[in-house]
LUMMAR-925564 format. One record per residue: x, y, z of N, C-alpha, C, O in turn; residue in one letter. Coordinates in steps of 0.2 Angstrom, whole numbers, plus 5000, padded with zeros to 4 digits. Layout:
N
XYZXYZXYZXYZA/...
***
This chain:
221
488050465800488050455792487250455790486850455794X/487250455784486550485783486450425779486850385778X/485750395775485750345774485950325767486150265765X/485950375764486150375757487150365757487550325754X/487150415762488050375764488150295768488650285769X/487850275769487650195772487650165767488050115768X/487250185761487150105756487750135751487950095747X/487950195750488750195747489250145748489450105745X/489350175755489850135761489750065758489950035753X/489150035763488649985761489149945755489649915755X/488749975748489249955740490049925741490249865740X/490349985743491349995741491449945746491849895745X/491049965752491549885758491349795757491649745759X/490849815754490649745750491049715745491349665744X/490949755740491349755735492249755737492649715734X/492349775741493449755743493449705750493949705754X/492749685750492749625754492749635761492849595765X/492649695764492849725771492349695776491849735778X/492349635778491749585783491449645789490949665790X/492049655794492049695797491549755796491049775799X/491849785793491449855790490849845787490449885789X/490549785781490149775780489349765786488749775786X/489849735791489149715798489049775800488449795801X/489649805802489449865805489049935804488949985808X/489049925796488649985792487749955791487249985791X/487849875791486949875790486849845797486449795798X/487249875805486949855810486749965811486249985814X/487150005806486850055809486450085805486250135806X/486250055799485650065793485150025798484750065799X/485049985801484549955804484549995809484050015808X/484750025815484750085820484550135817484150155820X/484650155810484150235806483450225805483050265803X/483450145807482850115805482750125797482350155794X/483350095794483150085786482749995785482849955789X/482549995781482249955777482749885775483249905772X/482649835778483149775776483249775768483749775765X/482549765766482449775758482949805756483349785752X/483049895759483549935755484149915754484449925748X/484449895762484949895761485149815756485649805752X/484649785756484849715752484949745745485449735741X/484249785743484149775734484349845733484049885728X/484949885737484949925735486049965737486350015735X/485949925739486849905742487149845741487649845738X/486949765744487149735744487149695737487749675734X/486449675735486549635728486949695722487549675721X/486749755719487049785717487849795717488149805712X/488249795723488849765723489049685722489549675717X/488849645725488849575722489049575715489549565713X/488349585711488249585703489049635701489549605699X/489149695703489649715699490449675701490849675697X/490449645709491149585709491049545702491549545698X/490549525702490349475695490449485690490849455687X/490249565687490349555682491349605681491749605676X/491449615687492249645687492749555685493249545681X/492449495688492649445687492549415679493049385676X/492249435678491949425670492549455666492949435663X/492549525669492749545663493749555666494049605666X/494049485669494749465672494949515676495449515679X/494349585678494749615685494849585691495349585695X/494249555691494249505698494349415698494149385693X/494749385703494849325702494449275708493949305709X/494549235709494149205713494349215720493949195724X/494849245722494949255729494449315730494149315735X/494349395726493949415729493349415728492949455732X/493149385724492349345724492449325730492049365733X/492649285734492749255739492649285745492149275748X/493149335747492849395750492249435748491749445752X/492249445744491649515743490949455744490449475748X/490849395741490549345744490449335752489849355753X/490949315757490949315763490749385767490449385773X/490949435765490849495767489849515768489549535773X/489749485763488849485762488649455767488449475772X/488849375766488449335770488549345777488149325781X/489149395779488949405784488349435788488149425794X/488149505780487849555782486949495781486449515784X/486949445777486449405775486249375783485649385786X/486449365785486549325793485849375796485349355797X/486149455797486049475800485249505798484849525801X/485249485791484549525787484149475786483549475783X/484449405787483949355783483249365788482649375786X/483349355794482549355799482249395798481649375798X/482349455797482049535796481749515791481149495791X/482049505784481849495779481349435779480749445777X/481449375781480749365781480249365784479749335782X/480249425791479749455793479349495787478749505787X/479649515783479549585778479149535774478649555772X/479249485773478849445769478949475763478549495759X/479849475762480149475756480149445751480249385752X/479949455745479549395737480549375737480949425738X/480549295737481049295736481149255727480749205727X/481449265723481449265715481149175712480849155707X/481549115718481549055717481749035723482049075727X/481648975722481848925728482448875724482248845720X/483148875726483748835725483948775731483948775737X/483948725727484248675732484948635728484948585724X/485448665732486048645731486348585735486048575740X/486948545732487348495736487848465731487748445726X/488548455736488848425733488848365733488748335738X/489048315726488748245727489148195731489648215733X/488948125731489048065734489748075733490048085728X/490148065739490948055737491348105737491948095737X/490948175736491548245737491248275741490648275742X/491948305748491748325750492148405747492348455750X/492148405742492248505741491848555738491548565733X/491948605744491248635746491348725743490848755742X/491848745743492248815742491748825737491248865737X/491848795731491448835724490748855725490348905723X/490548785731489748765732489648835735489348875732X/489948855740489648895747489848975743489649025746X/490248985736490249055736489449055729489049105728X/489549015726488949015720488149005725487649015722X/488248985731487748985736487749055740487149075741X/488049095741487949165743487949215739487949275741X/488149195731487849235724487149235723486849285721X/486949175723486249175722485649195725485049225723X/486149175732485549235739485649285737485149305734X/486049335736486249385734485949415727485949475725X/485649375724485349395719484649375722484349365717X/484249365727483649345728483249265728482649255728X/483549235727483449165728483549145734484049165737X/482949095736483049045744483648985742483648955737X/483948985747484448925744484248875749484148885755X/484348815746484448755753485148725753485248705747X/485548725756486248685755486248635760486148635766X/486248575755486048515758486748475761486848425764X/487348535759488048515761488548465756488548475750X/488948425758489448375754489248305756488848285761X/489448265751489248195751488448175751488248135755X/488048215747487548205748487248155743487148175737X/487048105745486848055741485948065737485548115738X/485948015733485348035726484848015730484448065730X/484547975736484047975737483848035742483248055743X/484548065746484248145748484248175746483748215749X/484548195740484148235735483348245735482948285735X/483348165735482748155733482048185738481648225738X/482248155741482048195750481748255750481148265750X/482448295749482548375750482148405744481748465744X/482148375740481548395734480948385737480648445739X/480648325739479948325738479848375745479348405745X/480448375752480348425758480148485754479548495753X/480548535752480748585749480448605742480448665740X/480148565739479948585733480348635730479948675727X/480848645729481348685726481148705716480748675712X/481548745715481148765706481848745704481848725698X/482348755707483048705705483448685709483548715714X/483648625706484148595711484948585706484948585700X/485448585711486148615709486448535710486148495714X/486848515707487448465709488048485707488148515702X/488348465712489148505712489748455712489848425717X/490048455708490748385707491248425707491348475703X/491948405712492548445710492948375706493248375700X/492948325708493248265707492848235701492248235701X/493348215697493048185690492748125691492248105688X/493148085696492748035701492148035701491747995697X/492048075704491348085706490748125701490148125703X/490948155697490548165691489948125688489448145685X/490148045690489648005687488948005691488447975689X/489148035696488548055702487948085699487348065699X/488148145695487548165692487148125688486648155686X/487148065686486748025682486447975686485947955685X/486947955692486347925697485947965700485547935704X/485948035700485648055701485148095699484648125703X/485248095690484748105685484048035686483448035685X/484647975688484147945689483647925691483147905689X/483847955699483447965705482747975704482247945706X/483048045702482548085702482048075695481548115694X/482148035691481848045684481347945688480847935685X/481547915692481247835696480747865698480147845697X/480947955704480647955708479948015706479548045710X/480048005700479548055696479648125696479148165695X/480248135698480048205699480248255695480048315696X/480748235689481448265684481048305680481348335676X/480448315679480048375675479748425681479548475679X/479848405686479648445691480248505693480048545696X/480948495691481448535694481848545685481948515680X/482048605687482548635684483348605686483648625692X/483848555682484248525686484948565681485048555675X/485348605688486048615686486548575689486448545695X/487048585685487748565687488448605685488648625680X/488848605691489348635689490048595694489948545699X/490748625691491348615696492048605693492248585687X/492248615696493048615691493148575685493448605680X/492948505685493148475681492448465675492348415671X/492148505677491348495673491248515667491448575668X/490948515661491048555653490248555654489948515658X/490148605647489648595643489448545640488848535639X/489748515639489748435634489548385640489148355638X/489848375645489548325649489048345654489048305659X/488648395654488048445658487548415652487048395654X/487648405645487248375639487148305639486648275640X/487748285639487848225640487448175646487148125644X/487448195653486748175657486348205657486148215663X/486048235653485448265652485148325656484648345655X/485748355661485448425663485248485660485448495655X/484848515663484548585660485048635659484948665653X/485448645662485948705663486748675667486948625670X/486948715665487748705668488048775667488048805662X/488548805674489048855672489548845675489648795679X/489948905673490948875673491048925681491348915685X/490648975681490748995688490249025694489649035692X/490349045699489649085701489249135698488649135697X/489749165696489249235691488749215688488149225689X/489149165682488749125676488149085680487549095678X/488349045685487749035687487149055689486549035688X/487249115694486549155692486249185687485649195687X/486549205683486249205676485949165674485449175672X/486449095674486049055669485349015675484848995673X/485449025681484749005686484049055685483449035685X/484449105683483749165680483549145674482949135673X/483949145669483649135664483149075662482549075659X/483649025665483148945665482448945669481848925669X/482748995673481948995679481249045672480749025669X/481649085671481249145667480749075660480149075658X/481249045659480949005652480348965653479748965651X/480748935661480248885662479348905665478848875664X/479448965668478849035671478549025663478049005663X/478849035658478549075653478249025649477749045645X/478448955649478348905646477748865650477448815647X/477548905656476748875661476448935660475848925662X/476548995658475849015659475749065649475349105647X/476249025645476049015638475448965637475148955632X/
***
């Protein structure tokens, strides 16, 4: 295969979610000695983006978000070290986690291999992740946004103890803070005073670029 048939390939087997076939085409782009870069910003995120926006527009549903999702992160596994020998600009630093008292993670972990997929470092601080780790993980990490994630209505009021946290521990001007999860709206992302909130992975890398882009523009206006 020639390399221009690689990041084709590359695209279609990402895109119908084929794990298998995806590792096995950017282990023989990297035998061609193709460029990690290429195969990322030039096969991998460009398929990603169109699962998104094929979701957007009801061809796709969350199962193959799901696959076409896993199938990356396989081929991510395999490009993440390369890539940061290449001393790849990566777009932002994200730091994700679901909060204190939910352990569910499915929404977390596909809206987490969207966003690397569009060039952001993520940190996934995992489930059950309480406000002073956050708090932690923040000042460790210095992240440009931090994610909180609720599937249980329960656990929804997490986000405000963890607006708190973070607003005690000085740092709530310092991060761009989203939220998302099954039971989560626009109106209660306002209501505790988050920067952002989206209803699925797509939407949230959009809305992480956008938020990030204002706040860039808003430091060196």
């Amino acid at each position: 295969m020639t390399p221009e048939d690689i990041l084709k390939a590359l695209y279609d087997e990402t895109l119908t979610g084929n794990a298998p076939r995806v590792l096995e085409l950017t282990e023989q782009g990297l035998t061609l000695d193709m460029e990690p870069q290429t195969l990322l910003f030039d096969a991998l995120i460009p398929s990603l983006e169109e699962v998104g926006a094929r979701f957007e527009r009801g061809d796709f549903f969350v199962p193959e978000m799901l696959i076409a999702g896993r199938a990356m992160a396989g081929a991510m596994e395999r490009l993440r070290p390369l890539l940061a020998e290449t001393g790849v600009q990566t777009i932002g630093k994200f730091l994700m986690g679901t909060v204190k008292g939910d352990v569910h993670d499915i929404g977390k972990n596909l809206v987490n291999i969207m966003l690397e997929g569009a060039g952001f470092e993520v940190i996934d601080l995992g489930v059950q992740v309480a406000p002073e780790k956050f708090v932690a993980a923040i000042d460790e990490h210095q992240p440009d946004i931090v994610g909180f994630s609720a599937f249980l209505t329960t656990t929804m009021p997490m986000f405000k103890a963890n607006m708190n946290a973070l607003e005690k521990a000085g740092m709530r001007n310092d991060v761009i803070v989203m939220v998302g999860g099954a039971p989560v709206t626009q109106e209660y992302a306002d209501a505790v005073g988050a920067d952002g909130y989206a209803a699925d992975a797509s939407a949230t890398v959009k809305a992480a670029k956008r938020l990030l882009g204002e706040k860039r523009a808003k430091v060196l206006a």
